[in-house]
Structure formats: structure tokens, C-alpha cells
N, C-alpha and C positions, 0 to 999 in steps of 0.2 A: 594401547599395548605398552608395555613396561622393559623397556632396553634393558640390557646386561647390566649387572653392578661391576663388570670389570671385563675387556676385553684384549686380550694381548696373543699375537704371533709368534710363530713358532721360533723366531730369530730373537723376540723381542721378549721370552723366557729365555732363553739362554745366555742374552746379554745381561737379565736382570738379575739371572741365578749367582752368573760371574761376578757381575759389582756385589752382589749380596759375599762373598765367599771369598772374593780376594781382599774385602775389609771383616771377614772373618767373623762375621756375621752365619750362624747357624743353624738361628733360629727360623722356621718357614713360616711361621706367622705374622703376616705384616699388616701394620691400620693405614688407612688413606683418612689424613686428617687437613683442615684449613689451616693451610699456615700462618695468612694473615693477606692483606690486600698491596698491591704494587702497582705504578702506574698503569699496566699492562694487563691488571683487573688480578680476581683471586690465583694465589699459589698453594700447592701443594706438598705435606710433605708426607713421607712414610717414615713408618718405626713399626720397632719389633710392640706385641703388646697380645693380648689374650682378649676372646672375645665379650662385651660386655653389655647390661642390659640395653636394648635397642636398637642393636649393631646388625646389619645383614650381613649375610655372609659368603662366599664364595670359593672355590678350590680351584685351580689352574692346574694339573699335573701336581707336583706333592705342596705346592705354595699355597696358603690361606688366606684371603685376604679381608678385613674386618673393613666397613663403613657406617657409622651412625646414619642412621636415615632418612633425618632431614636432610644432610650431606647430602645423599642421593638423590632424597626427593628435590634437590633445590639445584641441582647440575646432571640430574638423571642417567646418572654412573661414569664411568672414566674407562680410557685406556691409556695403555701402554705402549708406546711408541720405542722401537730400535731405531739406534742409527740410522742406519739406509734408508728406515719407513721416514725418517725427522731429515730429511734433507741433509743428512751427514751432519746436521748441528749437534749429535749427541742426544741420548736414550732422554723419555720424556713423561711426565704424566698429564696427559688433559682430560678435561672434563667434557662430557656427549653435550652440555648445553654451554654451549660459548656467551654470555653477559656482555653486552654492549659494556665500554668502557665510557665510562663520562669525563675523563681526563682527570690527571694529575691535583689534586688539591693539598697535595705533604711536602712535596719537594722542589725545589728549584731548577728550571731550566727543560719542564717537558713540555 
């Protein structure tokens, strides 16, 4: 059975809508994209963007949110974490399939 492409709490849209809107950001279309890898294993980023060939896709309340499908297929969708849900470390995106990290091989000192 094939997990959500995106799951986020009722706190955890209202925190997202706010950071979207107090940087004035209006657009409700947002991509979950690989940002690149960290010692910590892969990061996430989002941006505005429109949906494009081989993207799935999803609605939260009026927010859209775009994923290439290997994406998914390869971290089997993400959510969105609020504060409160993130241990007060600040709102988050993770991925449903967590990747063993193999440690550090870029930087000094991990």
C-alpha cells in the first residue's frame, strides 16, 4: 500500500501558511525538491513552481503541493512537522523513508 505524498497537521498548515505569507510568498503552489545531501543524509527544499511532466500531486486545504516521482518513489512521501510536533526545534520537512546515513565523507570534523 502506497503512503501519502504529503501529510501535515492542522497546526502544522497554519504554521506553514504563516511562514509562506509573512515572506510574502502568495503563491499556494509549492514543489518538494532534493536539495542536496548533508552529513545528516538528504535535505529538502520547497519553492513556488507549477506542476510538470511526472509530478504527483496533492492539495492540503487551498495549498498544492508538486513531487517528481522517483522523489516519492525513493523516500515514499514526506511530511510536515510544526513546532510543537518537532520538539520546539522549529517547523520541518521529513521524508516517510528515513536512509541509513553512512557518515560524513565532504567535511571535516563529523
Amino acid at each position: 500500500m502506497k503512503k501519502e505524498l504529503l501529510t501535515m497537521s492542522s497546526p502544522a498548515y497554519a504554521e506553514f501558511l504563516h511562514f509562506l505569507r509573512s515572506n510574502n510568498v502568495t503563491e499556494n503552489n509549492i514543489r518538494i525538491k532534493l536539495a542536496g545531501y548533508a552529513c545528516s543524509g538528504p535535505r529538502f527544499g520547497l519553492t513556488v513552481d507549477t506542476k510538470k511532466d511526472g509530478d504527483l500531486e496533492t492539495t492540503i486545504q487551498d495549498l498544492t503541493f508538486y513531487v517528481e516521482e522517483e522523489l516519492y518513489n525513493e523516500f515514499e512521501g514526506f511530511q510536515i512537522l510544526a513546532t510543537e510536533e518537532n520538539l520546539g526545534q522549529g517547523m520541518v520537512l521529513r521524508p516517510n523513508k528515513v536512509q541509513e546515513s553512512t557518515g560524513c565523507t565532504t567535511c571535516e570534523g563529523c
